[in-house]
PyMOL commands that place a pseudoatom at each C-alpha (Angstrom):
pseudoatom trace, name=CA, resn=UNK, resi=1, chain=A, elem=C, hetatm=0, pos=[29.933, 5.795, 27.605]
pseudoatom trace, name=CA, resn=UNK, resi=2, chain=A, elem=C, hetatm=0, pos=[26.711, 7.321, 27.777]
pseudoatom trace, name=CA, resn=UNK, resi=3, chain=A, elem=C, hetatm=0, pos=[27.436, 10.160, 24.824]
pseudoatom trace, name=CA, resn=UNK, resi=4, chain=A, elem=C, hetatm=0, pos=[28.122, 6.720, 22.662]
pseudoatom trace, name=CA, resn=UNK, resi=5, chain=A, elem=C, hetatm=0, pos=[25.062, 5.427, 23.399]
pseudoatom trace, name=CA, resn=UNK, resi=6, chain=A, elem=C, hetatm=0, pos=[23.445, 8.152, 23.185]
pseudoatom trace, name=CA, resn=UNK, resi=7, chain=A, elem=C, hetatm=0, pos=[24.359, 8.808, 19.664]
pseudoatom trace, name=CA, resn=UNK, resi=8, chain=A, elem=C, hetatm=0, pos=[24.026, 4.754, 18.624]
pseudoatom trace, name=CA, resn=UNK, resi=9, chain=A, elem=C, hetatm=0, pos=[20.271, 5.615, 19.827]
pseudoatom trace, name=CA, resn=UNK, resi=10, chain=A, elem=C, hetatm=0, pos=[19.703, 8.560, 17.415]
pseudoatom trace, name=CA, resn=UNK, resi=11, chain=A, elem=C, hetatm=0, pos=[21.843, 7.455, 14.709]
pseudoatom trace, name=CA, resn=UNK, resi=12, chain=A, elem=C, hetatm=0, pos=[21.303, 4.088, 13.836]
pseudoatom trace, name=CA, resn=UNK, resi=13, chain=A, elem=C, hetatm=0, pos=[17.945, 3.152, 12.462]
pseudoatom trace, name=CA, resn=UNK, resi=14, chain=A, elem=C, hetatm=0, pos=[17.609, -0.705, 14.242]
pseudoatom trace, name=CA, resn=UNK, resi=15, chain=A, elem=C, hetatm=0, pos=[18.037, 1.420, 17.995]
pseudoatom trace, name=CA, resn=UNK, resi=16, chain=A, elem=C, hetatm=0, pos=[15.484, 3.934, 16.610]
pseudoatom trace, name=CA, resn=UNK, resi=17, chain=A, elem=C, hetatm=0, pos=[12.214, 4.759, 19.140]
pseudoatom trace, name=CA, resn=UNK, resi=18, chain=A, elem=C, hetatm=0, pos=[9.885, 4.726, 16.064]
pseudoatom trace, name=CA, resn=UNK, resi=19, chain=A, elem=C, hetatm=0, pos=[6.955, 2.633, 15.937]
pseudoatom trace, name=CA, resn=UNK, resi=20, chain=A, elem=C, hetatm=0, pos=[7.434, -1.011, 14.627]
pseudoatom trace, name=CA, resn=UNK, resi=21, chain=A, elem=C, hetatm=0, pos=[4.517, -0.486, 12.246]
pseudoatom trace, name=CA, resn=UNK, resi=22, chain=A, elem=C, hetatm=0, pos=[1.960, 1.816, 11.181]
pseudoatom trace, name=CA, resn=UNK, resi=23, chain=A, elem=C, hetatm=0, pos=[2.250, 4.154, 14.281]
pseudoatom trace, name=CA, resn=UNK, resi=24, chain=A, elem=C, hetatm=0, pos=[1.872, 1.118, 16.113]
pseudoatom trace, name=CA, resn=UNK, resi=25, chain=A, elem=C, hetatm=0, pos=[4.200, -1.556, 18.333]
pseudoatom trace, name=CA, resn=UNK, resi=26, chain=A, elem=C, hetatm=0, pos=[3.846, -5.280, 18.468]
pseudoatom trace, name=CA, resn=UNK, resi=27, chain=A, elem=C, hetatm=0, pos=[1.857, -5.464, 22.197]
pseudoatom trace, name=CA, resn=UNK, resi=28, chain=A, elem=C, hetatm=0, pos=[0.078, -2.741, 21.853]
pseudoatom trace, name=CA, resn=UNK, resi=29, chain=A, elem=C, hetatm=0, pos=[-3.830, -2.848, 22.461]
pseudoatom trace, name=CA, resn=UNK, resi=30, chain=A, elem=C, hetatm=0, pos=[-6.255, -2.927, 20.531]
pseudoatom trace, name=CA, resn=UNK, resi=31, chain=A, elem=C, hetatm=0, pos=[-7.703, 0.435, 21.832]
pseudoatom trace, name=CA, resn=UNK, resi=32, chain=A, elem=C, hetatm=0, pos=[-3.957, 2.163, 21.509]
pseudoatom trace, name=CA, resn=UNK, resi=33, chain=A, elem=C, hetatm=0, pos=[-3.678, 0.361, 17.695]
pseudoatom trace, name=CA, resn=UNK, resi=34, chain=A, elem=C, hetatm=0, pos=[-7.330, 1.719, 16.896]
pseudoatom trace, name=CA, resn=UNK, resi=35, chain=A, elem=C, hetatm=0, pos=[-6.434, 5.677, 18.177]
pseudoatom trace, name=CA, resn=UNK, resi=36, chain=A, elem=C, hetatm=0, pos=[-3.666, 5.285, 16.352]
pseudoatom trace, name=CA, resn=UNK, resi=37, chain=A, elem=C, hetatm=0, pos=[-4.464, 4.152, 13.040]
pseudoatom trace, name=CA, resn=UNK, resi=38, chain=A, elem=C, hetatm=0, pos=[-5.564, 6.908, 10.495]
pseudoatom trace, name=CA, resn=UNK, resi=39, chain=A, elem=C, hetatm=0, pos=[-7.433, 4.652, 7.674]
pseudoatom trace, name=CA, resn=UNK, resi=40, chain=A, elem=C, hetatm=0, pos=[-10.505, 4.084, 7.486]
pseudoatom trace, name=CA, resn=UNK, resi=41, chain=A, elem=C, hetatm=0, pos=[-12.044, 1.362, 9.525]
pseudoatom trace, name=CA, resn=UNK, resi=42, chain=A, elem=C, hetatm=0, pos=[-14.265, -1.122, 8.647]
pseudoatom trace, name=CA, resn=UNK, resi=43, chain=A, elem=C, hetatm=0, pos=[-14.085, -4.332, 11.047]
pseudoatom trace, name=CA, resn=UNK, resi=44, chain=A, elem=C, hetatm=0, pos=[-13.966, -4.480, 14.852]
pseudoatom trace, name=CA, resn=UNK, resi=45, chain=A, elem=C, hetatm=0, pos=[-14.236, -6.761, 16.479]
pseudoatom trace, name=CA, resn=UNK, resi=46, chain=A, elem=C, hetatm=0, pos=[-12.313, -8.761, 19.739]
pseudoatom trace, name=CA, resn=UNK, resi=47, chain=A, elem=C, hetatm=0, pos=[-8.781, -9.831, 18.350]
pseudoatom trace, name=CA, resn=UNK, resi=48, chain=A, elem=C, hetatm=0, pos=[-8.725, -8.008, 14.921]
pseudoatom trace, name=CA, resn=UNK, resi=49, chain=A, elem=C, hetatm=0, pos=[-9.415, -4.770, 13.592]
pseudoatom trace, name=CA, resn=UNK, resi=50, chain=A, elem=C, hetatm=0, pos=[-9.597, -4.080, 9.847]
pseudoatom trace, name=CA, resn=UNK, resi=51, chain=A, elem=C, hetatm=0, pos=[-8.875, -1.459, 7.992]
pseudoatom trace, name=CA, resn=UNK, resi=52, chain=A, elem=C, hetatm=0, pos=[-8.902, -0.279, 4.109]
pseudoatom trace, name=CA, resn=UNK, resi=53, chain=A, elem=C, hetatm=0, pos=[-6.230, 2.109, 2.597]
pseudoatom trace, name=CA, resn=UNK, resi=54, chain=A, elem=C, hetatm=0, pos=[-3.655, 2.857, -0.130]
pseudoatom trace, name=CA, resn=UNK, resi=55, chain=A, elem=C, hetatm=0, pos=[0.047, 2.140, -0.182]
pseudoatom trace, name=CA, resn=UNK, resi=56, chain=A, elem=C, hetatm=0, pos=[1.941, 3.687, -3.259]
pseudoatom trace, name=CA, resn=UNK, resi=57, chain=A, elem=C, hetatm=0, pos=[-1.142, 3.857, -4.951]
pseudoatom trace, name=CA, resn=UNK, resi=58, chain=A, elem=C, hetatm=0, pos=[-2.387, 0.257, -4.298]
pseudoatom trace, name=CA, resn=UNK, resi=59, chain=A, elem=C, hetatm=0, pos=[-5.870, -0.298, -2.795]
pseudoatom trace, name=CA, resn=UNK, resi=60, chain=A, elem=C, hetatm=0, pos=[-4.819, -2.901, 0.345]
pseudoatom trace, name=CA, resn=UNK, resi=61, chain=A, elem=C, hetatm=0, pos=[-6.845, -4.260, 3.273]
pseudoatom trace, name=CA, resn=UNK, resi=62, chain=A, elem=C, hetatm=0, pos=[-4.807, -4.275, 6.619]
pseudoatom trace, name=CA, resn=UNK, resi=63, chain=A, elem=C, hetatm=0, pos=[-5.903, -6.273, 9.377]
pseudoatom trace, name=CA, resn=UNK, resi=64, chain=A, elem=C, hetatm=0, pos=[-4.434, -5.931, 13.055]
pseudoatom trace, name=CA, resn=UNK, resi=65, chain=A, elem=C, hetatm=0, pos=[-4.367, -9.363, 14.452]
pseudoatom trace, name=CA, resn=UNK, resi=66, chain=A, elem=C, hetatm=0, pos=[-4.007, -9.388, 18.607]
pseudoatom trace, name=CA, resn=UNK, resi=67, chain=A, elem=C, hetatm=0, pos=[-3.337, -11.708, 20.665]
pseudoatom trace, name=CA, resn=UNK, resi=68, chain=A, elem=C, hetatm=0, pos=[-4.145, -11.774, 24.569]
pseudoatom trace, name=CA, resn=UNK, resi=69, chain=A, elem=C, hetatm=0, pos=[-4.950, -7.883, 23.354]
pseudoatom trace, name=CA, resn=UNK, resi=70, chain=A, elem=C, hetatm=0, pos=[-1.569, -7.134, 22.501]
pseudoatom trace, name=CA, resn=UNK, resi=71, chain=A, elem=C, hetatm=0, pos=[-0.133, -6.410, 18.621]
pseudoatom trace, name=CA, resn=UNK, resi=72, chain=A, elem=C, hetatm=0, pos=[0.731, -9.524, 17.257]
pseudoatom trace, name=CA, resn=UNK, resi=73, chain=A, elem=C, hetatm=0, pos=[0.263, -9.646, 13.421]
pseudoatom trace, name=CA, resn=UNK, resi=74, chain=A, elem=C, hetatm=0, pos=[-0.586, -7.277, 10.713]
pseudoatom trace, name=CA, resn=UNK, resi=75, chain=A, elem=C, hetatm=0, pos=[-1.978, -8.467, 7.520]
pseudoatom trace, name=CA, resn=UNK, resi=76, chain=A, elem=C, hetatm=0, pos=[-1.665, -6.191, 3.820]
pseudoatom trace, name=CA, resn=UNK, resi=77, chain=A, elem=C, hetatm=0, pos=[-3.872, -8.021, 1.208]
pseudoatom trace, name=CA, resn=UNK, resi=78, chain=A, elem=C, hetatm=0, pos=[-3.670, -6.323, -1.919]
pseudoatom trace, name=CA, resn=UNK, resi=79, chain=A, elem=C, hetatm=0, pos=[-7.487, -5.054, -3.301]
pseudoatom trace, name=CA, resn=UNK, resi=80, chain=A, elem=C, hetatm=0, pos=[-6.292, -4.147, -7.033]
pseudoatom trace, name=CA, resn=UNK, resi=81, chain=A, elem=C, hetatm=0, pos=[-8.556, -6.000, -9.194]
pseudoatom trace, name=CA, resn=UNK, resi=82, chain=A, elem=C, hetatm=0, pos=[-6.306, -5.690, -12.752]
pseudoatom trace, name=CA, resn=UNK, resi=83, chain=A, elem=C, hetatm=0, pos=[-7.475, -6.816, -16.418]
pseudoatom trace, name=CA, resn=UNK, resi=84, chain=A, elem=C, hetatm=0, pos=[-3.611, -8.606, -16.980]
pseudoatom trace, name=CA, resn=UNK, resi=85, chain=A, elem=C, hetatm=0, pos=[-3.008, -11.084, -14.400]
pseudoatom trace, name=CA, resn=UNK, resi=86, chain=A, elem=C, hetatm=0, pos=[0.810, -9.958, -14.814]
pseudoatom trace, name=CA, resn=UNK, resi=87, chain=A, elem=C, hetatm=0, pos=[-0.270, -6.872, -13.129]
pseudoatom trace, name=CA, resn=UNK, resi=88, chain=A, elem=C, hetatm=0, pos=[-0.157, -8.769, -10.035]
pseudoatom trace, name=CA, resn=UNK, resi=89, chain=A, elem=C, hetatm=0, pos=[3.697, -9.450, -10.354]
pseudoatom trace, name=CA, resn=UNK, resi=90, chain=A, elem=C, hetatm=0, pos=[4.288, -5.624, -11.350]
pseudoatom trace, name=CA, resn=UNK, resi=91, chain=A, elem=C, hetatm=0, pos=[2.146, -5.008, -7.337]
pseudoatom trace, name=CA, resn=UNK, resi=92, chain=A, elem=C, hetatm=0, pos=[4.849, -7.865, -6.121]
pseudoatom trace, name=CA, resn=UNK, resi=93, chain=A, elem=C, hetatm=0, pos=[7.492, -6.500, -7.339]
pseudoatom trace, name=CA, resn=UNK, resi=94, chain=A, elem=C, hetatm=0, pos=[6.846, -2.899, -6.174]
pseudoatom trace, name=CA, resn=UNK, resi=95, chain=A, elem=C, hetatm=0, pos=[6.277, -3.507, -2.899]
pseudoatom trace, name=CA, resn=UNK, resi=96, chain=A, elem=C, hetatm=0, pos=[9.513, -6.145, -2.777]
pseudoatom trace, name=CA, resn=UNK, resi=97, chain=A, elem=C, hetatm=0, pos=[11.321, -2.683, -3.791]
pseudoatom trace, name=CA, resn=UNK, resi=98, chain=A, elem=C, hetatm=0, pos=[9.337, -0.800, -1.253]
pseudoatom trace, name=CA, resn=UNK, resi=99, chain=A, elem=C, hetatm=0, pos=[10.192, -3.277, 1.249]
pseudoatom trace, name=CA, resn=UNK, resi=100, chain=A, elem=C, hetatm=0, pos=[13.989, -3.698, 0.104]
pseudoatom trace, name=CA, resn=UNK, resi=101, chain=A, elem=C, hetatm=0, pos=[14.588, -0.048, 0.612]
pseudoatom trace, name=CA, resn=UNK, resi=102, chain=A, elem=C, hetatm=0, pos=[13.123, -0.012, 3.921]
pseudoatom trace, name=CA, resn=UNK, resi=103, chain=A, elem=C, hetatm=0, pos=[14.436, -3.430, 5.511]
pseudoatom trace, name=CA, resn=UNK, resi=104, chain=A, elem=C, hetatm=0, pos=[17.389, -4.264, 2.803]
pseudoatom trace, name=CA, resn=UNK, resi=105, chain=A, elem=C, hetatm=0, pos=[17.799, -7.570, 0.777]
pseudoatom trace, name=CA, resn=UNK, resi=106, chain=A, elem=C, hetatm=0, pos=[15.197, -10.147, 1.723]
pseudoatom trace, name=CA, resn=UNK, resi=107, chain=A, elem=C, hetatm=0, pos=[16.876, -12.998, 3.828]
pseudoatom trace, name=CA, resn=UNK, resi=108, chain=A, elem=C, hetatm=0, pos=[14.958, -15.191, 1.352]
pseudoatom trace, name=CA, resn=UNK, resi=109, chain=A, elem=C, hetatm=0, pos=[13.379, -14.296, -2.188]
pseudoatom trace, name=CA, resn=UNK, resi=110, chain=A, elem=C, hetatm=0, pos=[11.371, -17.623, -3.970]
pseudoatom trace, name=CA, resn=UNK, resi=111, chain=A, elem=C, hetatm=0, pos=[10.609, -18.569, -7.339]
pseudoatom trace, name=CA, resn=UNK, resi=112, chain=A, elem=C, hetatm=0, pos=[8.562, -21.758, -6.386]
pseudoatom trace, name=CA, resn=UNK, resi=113, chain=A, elem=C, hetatm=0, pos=[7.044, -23.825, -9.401]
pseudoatom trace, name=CA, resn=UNK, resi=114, chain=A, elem=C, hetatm=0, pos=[4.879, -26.251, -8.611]
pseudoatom trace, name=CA, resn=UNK, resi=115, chain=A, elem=C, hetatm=0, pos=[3.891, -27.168, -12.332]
pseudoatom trace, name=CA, resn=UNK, resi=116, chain=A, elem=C, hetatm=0, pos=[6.489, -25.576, -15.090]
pseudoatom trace, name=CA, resn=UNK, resi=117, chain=A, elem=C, hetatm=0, pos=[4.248, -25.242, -17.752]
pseudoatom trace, name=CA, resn=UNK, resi=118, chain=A, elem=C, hetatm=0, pos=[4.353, -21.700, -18.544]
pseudoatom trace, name=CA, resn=UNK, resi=119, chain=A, elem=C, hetatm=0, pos=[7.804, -21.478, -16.632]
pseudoatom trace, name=CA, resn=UNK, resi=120, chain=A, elem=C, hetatm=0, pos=[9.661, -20.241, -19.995]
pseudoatom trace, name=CA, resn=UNK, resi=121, chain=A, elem=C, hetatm=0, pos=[6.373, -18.161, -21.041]
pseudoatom trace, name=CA, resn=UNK, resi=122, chain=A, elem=C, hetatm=0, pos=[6.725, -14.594, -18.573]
pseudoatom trace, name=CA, resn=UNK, resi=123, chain=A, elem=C, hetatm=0, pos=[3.417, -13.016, -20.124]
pseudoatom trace, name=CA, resn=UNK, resi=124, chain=A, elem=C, hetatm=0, pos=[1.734, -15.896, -18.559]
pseudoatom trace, name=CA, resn=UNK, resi=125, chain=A, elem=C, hetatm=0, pos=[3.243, -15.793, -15.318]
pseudoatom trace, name=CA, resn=UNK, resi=126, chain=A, elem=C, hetatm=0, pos=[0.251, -14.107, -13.918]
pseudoatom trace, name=CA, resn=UNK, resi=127, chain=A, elem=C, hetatm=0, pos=[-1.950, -16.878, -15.287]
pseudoatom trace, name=CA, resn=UNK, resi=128, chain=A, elem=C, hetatm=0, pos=[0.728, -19.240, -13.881]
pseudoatom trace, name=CA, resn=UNK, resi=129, chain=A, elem=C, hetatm=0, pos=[-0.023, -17.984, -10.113]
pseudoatom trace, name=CA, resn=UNK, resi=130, chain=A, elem=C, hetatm=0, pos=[-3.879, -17.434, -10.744]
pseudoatom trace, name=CA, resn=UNK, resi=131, chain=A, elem=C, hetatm=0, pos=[-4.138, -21.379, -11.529]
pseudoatom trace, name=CA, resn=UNK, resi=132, chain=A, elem=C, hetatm=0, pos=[-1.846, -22.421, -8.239]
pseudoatom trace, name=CA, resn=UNK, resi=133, chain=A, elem=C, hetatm=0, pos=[0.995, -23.176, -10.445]
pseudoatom trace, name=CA, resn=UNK, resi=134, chain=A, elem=C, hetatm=0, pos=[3.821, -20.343, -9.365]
pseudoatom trace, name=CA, resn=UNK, resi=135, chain=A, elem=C, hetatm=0, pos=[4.244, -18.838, -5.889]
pseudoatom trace, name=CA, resn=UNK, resi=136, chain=A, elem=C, hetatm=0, pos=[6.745, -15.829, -5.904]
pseudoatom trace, name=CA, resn=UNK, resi=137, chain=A, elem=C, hetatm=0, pos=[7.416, -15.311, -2.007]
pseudoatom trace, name=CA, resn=UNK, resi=138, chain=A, elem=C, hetatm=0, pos=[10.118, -13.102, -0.085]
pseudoatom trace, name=CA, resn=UNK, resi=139, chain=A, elem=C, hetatm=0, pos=[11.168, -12.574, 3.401]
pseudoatom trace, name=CA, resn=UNK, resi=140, chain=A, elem=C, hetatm=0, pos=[12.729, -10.328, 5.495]
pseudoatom trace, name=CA, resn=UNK, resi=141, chain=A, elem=C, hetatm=0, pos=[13.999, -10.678, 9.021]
pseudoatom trace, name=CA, resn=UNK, resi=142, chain=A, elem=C, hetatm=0, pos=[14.384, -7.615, 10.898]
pseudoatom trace, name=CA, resn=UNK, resi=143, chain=A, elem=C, hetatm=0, pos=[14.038, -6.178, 14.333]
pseudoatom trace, name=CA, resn=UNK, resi=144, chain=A, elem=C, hetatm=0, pos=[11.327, -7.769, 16.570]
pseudoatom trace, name=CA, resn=UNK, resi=145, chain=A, elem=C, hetatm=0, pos=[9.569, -8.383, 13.115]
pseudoatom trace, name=CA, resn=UNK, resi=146, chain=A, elem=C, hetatm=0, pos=[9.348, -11.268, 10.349]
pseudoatom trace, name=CA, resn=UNK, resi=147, chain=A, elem=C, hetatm=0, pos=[7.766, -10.004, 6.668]
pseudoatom trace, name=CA, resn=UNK, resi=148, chain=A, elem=C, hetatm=0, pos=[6.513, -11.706, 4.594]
pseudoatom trace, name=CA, resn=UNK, resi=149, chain=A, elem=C, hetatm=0, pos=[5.658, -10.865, 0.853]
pseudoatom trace, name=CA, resn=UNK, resi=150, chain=A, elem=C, hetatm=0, pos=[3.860, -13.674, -1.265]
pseudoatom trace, name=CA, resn=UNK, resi=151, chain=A, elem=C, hetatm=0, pos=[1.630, -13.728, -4.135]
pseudoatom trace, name=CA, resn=UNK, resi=152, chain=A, elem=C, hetatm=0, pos=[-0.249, -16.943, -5.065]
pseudoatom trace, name=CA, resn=UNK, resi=153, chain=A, elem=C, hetatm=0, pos=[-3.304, -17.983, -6.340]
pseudoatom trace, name=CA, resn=UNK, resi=154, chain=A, elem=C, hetatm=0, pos=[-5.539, -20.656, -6.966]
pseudoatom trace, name=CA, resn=UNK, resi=155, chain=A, elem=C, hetatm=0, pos=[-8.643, -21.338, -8.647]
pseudoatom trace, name=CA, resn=UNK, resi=156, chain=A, elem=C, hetatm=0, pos=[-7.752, -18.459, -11.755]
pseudoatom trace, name=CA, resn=UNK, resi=157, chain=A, elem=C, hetatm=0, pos=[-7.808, -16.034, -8.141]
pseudoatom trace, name=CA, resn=UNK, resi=158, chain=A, elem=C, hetatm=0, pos=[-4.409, -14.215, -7.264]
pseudoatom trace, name=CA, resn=UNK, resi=159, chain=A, elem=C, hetatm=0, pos=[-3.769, -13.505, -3.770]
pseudoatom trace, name=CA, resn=UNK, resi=160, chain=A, elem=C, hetatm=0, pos=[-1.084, -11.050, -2.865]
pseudoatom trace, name=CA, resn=UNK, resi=161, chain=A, elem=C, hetatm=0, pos=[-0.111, -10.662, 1.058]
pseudoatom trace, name=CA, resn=UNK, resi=162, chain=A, elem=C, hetatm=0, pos=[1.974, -8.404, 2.822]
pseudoatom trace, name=CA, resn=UNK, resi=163, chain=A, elem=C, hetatm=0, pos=[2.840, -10.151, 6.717]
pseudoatom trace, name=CA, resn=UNK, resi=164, chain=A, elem=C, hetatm=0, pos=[4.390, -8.610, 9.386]
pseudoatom trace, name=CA, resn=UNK, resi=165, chain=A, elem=C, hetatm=0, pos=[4.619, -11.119, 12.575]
pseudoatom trace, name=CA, resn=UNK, resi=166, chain=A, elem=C, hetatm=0, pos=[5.817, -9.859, 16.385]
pseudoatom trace, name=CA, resn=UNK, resi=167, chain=A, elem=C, hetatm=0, pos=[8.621, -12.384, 16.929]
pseudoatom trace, name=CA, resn=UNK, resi=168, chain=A, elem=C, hetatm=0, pos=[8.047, -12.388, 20.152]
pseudoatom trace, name=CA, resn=UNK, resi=169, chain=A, elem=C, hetatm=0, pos=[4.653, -12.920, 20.069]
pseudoatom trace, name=CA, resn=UNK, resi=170, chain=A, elem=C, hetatm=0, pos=[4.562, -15.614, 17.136]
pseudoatom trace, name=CA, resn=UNK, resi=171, chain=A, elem=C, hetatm=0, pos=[4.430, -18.802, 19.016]
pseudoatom trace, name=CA, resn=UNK, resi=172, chain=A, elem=C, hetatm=0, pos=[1.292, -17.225, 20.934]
pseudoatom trace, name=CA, resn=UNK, resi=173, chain=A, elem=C, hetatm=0, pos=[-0.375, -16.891, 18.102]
pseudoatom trace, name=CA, resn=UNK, resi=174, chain=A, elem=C, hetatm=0, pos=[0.724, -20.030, 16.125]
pseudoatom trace, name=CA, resn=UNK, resi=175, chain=A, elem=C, hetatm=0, pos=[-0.839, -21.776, 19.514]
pseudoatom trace, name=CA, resn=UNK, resi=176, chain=A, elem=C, hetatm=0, pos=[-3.671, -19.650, 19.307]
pseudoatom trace, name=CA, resn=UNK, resi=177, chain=A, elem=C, hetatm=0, pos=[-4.471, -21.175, 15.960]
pseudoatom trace, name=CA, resn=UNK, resi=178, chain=A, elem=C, hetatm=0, pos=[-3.571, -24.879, 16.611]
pseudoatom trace, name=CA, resn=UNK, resi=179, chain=A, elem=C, hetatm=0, pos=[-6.317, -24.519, 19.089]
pseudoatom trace, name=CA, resn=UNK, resi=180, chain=A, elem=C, hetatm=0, pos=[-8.611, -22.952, 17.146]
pseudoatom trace, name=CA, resn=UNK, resi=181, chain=A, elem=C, hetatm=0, pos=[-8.730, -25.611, 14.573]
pseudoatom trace, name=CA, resn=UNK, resi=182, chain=A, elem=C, hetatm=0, pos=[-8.673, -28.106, 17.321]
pseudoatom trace, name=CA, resn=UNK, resi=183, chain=A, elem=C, hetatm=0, pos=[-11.806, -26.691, 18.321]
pseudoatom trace, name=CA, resn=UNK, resi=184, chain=A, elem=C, hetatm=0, pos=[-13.002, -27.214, 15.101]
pseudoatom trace, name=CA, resn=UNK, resi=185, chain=A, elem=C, hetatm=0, pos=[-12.816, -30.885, 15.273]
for i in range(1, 185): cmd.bond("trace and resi %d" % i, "trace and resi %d" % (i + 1))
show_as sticks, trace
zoom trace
């Protein structure tokens, strides 16, 4: 019994000891995440840490997110500024690969059109998502992690995310920010 574990443990990926993310693990500290982390950093402060790098070639922004100090949320925001706006959808689409080959199929993958006016028009997609119009979103469920990959826009600016969430730690943080914005009030 133990040789059979012992090989489930170094053969199949989901029973790997590998980091969850970036040389990191959801609950890890902020101190561990920022030893760890090889990019270059450019925001600390208590509860986030921020970072700027490349992944395949795109210019991103990662922020840690922490809650109660331990790893609870890491944020990719895509820095590219492009001339086309259908750029955008070619950054979408490569990490959606990137993320396909790593995770397999998305559990969900969106088309959402909130106004179909360029729907039948793909060279102005881009523009489509720039003016709040098309949301392409796709998620993945895997491990102790949820991913998200979404590009909108609004207000002729694109926004392109990359979210990984700690399952365990996601009701934490949705509290967290309920309470926040209670605060606020």
């Amino acid at each position: 019994m133990k040789f059979i574990l012992l090989l489930i443990i170094l053969f199949c990926p989901v029973y790997s000891m590998s980091s969850d993310l970036r040389n990191s693990n959801w609950g890890d500290s902020q101190d561990a995440v920022r030893h760890s982390e090889k990019s270059e950093l450019v925001h600390d402060k208590i509860g986030q840490l921020g970072y700027i790098g490349k992944i395949s070639g795109i210019d991103v922004a990662i922020l840690f997110i922490f809650i109660e100090d331990k790893l609870a949320r890491v944020i990719y925001n895509n820095q590219e500024k492009h001339f086309k706006a259908n750029n955008f959808i070619d950054d979408y689409k490569k990490f959606k690969e990137l993320l396909t080959k790593k995770y397999g199929e998305p559990n969900e993958d969106k088309i959402h059109w909130k106004n179909d006016m360029y729907k039948d028009d793909y060279q102005n997609w881009g523009t489509a998502i720039a003016m709040g119009q098309l949301v392409l979103g796709s998620q993945w469920n895997f491990g102790s992690s949820n991913i998200f990959n979404v590009l909108n826009g609004d207000n002729l600016e694109n926004s392109h995310l990359i979210v990984y969430t700690s399952k365990e730690l996601e009701s934490l943080l949705e509290n967290k920010e309920e309470n926040d914005s209670l605060d606020q009030l």
